[in-house]
SEFIZA-3560 file (N, C-alpha, C; in Angstrom, 3 decimals):
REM SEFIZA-3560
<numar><xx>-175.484</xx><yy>-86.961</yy><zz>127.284</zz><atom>N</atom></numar>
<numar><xx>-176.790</xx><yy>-86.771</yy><zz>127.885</zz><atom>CA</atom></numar>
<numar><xx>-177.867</xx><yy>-87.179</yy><zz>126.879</zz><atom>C</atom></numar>
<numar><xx>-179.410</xx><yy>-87.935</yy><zz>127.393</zz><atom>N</atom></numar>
<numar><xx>-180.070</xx><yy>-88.307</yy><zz>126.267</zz><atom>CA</atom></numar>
<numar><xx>-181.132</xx><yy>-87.341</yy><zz>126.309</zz><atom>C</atom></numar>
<numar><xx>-181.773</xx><yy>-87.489</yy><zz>125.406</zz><atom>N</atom></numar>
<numar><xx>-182.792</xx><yy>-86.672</yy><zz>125.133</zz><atom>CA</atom></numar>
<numar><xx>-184.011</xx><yy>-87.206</yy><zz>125.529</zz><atom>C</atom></numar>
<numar><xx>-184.866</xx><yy>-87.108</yy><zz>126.243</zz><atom>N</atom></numar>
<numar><xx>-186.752</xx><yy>-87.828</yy><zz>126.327</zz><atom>CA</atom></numar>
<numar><xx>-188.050</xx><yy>-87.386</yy><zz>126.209</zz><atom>C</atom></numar>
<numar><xx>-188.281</xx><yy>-87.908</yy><zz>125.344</zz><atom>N</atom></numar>
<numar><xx>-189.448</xx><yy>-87.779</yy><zz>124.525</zz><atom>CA</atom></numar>
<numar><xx>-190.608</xx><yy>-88.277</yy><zz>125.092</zz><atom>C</atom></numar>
<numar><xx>-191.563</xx><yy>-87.899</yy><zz>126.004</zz><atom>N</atom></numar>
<numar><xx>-193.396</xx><yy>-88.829</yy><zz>125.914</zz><atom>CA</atom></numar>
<numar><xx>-193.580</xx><yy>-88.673</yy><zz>125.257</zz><atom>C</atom></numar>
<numar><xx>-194.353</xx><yy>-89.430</yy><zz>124.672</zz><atom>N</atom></numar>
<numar><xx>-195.472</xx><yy>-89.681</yy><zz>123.590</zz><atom>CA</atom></numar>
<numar><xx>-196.988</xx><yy>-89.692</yy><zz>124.226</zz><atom>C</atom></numar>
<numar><xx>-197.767</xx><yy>-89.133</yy><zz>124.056</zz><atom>N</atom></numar>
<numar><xx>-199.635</xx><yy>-89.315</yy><zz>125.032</zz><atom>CA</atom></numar>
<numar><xx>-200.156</xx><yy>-89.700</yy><zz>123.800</zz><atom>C</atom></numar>
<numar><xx>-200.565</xx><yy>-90.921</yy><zz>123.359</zz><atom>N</atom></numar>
<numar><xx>-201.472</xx><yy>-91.169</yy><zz>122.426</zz><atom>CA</atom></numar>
<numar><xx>-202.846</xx><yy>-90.671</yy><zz>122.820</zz><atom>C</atom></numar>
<numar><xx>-203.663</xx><yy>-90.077</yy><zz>121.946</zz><atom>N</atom></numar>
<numar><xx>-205.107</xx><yy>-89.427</yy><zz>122.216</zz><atom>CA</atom></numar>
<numar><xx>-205.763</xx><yy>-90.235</yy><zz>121.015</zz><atom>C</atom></numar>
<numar><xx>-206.427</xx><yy>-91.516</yy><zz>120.980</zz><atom>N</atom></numar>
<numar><xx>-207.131</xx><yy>-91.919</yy><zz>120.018</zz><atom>CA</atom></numar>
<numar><xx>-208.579</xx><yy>-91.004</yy><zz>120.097</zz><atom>C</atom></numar>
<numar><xx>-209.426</xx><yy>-90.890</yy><zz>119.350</zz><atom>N</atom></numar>
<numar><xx>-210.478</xx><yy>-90.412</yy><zz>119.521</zz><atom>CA</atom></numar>
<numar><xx>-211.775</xx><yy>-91.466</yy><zz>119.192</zz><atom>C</atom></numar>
<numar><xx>-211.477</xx><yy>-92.541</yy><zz>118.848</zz><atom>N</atom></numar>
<numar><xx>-212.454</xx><yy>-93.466</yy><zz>118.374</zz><atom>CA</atom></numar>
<numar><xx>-213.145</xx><yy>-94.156</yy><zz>119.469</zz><atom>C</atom></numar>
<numar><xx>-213.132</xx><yy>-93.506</yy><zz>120.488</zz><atom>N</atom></numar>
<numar><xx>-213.191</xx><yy>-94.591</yy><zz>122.192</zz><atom>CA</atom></numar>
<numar><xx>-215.200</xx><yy>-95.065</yy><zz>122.055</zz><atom>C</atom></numar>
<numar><xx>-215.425</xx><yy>-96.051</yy><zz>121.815</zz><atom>N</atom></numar>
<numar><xx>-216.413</xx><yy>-96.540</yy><zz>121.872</zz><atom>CA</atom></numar>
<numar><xx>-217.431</xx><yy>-96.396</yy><zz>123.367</zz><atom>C</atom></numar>
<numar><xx>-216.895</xx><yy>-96.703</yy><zz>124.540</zz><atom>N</atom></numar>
<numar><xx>-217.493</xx><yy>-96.907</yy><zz>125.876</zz><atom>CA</atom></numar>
<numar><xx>-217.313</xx><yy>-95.455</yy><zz>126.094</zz><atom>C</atom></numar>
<numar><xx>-216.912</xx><yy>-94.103</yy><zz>126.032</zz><atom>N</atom></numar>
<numar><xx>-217.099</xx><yy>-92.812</yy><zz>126.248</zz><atom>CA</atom></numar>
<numar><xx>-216.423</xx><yy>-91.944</yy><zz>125.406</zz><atom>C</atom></numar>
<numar><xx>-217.552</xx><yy>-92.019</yy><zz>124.340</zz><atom>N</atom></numar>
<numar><xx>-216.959</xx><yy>-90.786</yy><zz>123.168</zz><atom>CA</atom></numar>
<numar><xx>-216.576</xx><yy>-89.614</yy><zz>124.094</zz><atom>C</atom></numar>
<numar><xx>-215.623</xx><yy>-89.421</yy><zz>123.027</zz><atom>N</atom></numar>
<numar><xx>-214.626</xx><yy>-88.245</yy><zz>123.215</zz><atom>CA</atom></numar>
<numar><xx>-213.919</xx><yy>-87.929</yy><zz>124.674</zz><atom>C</atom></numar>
<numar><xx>-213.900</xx><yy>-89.014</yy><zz>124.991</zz><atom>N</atom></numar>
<numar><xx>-213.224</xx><yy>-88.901</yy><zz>126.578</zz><atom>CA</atom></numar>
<numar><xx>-212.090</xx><yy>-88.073</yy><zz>126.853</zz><atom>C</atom></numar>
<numar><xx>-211.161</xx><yy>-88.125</yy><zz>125.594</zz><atom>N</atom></numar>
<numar><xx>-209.980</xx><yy>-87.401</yy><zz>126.245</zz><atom>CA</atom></numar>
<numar><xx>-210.111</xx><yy>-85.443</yy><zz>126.197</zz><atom>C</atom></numar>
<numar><xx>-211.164</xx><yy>-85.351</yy><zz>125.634</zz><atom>N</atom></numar>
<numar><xx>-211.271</xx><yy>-83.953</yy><zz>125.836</zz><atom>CA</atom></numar>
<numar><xx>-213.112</xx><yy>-83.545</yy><zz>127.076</zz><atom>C</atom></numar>
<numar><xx>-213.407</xx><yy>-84.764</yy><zz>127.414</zz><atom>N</atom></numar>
<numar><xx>-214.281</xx><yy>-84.501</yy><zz>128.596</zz><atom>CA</atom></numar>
<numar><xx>-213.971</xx><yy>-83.210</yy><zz>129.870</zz><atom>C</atom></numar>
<numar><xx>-214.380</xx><yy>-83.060</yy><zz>130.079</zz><atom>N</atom></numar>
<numar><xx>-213.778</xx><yy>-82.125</yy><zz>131.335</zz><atom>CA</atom></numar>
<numar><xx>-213.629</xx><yy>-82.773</yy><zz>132.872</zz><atom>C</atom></numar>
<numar><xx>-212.870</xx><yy>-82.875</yy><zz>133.064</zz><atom>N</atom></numar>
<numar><xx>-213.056</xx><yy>-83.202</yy><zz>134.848</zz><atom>CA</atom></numar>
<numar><xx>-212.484</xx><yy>-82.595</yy><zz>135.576</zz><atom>C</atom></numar>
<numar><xx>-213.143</xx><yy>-81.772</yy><zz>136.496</zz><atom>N</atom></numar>
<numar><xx>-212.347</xx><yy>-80.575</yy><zz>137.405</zz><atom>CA</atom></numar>
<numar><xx>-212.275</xx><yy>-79.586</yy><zz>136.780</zz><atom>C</atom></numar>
<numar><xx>-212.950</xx><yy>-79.239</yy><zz>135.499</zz><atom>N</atom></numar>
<numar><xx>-212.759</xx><yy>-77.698</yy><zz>134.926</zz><atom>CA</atom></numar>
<numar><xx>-211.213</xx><yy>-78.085</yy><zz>133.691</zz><atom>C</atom></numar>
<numar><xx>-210.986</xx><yy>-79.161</yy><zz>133.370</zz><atom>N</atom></numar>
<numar><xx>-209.900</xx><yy>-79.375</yy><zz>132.344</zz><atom>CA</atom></numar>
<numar><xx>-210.225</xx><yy>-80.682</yy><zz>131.778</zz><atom>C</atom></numar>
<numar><xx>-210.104</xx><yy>-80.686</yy><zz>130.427</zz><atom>N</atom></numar>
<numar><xx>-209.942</xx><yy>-82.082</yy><zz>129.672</zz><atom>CA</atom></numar>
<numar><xx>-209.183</xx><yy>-82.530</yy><zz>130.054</zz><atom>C</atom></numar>
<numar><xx>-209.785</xx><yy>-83.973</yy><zz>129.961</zz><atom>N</atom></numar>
<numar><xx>-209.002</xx><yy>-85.354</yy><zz>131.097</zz><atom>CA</atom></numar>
<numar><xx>-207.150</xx><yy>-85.425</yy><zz>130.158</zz><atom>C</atom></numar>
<numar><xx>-207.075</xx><yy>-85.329</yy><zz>128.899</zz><atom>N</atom></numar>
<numar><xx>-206.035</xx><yy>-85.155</yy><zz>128.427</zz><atom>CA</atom></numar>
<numar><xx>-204.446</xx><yy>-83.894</yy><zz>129.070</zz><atom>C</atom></numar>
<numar><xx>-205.150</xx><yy>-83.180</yy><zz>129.672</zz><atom>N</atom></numar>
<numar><xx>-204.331</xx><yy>-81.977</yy><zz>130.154</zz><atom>CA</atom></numar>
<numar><xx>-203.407</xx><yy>-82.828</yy><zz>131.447</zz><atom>C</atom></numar>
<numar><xx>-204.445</xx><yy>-83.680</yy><zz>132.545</zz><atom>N</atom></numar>
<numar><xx>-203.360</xx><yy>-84.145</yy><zz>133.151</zz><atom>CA</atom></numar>
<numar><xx>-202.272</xx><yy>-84.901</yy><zz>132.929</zz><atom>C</atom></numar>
<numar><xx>-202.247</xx><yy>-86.104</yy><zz>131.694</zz><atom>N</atom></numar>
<numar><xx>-201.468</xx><yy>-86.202</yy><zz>131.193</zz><atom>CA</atom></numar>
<numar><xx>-200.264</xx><yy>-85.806</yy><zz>130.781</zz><atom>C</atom></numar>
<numar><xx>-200.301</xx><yy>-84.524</yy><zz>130.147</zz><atom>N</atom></numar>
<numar><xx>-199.761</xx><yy>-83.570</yy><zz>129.692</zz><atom>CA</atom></numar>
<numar><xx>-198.978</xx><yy>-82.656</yy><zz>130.391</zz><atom>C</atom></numar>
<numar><xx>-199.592</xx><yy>-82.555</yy><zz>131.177</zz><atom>N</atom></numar>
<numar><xx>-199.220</xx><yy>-81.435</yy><zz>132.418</zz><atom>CA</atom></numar>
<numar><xx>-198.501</xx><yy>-82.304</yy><zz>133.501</zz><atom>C</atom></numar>
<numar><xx>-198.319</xx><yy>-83.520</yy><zz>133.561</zz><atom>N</atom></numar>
<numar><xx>-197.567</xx><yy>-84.590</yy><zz>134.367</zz><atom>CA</atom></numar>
<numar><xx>-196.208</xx><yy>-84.736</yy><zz>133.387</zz><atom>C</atom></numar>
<numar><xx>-196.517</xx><yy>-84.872</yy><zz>132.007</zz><atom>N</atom></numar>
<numar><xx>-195.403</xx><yy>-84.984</yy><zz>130.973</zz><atom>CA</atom></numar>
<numar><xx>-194.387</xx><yy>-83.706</yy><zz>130.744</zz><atom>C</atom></numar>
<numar><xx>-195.081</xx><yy>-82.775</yy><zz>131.344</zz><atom>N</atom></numar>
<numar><xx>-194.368</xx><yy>-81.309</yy><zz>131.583</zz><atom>CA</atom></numar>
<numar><xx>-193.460</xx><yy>-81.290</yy><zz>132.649</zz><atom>C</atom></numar>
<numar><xx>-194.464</xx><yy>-81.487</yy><zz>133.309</zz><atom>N</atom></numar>
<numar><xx>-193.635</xx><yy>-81.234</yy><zz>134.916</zz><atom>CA</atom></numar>
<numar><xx>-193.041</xx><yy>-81.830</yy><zz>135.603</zz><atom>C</atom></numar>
<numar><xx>-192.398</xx><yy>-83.108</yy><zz>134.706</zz><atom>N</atom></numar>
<numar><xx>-191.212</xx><yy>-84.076</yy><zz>134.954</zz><atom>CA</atom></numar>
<numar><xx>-189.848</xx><yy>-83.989</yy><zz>134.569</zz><atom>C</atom></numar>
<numar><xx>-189.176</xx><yy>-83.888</yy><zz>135.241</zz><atom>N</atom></numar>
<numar><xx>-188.127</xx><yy>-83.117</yy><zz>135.218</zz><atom>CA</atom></numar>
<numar><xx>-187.251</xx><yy>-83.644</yy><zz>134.457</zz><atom>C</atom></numar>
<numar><xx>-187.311</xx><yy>-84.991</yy><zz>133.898</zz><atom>N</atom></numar>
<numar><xx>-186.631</xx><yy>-85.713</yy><zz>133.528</zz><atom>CA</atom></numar>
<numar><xx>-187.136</xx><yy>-85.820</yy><zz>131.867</zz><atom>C</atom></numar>
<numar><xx>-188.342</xx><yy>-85.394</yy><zz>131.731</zz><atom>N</atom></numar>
<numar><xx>-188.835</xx><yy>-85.331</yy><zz>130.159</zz><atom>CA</atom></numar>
<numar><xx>-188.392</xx><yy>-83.751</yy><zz>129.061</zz><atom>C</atom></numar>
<numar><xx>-187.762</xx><yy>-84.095</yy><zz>127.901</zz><atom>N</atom></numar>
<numar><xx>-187.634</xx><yy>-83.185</yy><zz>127.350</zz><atom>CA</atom></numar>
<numar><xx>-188.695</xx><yy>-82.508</yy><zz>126.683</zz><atom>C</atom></numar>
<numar><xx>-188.898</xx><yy>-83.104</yy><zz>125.966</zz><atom>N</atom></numar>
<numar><xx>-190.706</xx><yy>-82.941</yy><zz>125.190</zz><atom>CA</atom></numar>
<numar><xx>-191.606</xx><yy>-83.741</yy><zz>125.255</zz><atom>C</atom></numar>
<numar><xx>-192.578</xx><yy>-83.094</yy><zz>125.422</zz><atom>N</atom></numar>
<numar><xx>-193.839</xx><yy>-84.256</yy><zz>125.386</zz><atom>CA</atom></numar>
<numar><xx>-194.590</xx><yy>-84.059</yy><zz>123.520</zz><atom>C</atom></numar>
<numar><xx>-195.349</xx><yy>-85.075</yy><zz>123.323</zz><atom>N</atom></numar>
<numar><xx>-195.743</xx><yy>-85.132</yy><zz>122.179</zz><atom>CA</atom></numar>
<numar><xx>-197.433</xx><yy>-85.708</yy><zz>122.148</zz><atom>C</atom></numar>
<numar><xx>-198.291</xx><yy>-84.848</yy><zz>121.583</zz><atom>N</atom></numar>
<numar><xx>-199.435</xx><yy>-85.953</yy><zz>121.450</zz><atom>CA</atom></numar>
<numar><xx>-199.809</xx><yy>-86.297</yy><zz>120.149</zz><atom>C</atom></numar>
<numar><xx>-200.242</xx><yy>-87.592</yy><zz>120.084</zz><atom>N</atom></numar>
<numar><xx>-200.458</xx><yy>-87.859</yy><zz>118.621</zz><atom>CA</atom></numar>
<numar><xx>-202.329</xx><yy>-88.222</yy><zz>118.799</zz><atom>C</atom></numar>
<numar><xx>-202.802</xx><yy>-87.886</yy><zz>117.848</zz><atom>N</atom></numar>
<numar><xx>-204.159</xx><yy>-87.765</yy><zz>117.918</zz><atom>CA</atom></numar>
<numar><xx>-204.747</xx><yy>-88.116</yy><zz>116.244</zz><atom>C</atom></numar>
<numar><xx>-205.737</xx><yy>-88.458</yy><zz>116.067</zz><atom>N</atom></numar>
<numar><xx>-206.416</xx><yy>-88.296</yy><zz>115.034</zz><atom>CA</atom></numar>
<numar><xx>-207.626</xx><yy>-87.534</yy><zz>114.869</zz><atom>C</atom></numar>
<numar><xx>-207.685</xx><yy>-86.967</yy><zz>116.108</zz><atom>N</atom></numar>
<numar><xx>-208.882</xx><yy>-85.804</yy><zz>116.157</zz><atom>CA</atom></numar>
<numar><xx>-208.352</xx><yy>-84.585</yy><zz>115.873</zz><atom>C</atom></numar>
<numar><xx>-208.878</xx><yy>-83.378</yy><zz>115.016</zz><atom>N</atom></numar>
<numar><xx>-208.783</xx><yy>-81.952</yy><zz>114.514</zz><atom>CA</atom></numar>
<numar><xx>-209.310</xx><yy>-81.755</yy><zz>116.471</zz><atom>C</atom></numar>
<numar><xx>-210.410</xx><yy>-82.338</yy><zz>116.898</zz><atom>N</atom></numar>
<numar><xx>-210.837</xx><yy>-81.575</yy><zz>117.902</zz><atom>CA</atom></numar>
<numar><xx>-209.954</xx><yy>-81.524</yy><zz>119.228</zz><atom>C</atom></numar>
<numar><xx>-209.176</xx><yy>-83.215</yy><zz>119.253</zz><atom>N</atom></numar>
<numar><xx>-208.910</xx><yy>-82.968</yy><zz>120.463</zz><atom>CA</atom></numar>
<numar><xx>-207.240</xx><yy>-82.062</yy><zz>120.278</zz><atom>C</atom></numar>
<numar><xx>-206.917</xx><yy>-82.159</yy><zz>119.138</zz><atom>N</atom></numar>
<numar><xx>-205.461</xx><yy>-81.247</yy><zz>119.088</zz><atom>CA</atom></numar>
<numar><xx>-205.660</xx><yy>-79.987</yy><zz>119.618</zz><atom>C</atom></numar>
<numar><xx>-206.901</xx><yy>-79.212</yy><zz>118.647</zz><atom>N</atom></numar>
<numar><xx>-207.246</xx><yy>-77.994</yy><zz>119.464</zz><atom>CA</atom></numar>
<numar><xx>-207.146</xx><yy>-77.623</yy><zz>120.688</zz><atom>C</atom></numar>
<numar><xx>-208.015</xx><yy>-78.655</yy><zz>121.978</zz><atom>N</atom></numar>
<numar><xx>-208.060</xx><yy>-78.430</yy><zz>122.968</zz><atom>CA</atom></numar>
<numar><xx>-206.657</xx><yy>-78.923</yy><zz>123.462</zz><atom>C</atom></numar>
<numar><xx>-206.213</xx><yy>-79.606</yy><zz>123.239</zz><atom>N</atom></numar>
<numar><xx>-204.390</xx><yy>-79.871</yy><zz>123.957</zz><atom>CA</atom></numar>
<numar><xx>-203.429</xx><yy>-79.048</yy><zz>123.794</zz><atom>C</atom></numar>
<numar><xx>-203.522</xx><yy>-78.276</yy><zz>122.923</zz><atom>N</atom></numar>
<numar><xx>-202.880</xx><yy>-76.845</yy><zz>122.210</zz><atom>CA</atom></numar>
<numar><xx>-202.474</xx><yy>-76.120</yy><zz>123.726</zz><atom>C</atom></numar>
<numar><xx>-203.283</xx><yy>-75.685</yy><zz>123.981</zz><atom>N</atom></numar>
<numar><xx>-203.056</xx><yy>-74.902</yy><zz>125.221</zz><atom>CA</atom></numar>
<numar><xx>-203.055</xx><yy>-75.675</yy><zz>126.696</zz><atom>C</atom></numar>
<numar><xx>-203.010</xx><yy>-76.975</yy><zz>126.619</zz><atom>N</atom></numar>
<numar><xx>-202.677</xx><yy>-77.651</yy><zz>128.248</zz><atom>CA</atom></numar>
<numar><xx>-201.619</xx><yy>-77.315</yy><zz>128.792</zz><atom>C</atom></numar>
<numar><xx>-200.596</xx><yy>-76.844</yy><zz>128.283</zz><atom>N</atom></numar>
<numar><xx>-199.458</xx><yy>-77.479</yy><zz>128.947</zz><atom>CA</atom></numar>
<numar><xx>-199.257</xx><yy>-75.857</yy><zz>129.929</zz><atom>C</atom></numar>
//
């Protein structure tokens, strides 16, 4: 049996809408659906985000 891993890259450097991946839309940073799709696939073992933001790790901390 294999093991599967996502990966959600979260750059934070986004020029055309700073800080997008922790924006809110619908009452959640746009990053959570991601996340919460990478969860709730039945077929994924772990999900992973890699980020270079202190800020947006914070807020992804608790998406899942």
């Amino acid at each position: 049996m294999s093991y599967v891993v996502a990966l959600v890259p979260a750059r934070a450097g986004s020029k055309g809408v700073p800080n997008k991946n922790i924006r809110s839309l619908a009452g959640h940073p746009l990053l959570a659906y991601s996340v919460r799709a990478g969860v709730k696939a039945g077929n994924i073992d772990r999900v992973i985000v890699s980020t270079d933001s202190a800020i947006t790790a914070g807020r992804v901390s608790g998406c899942a």
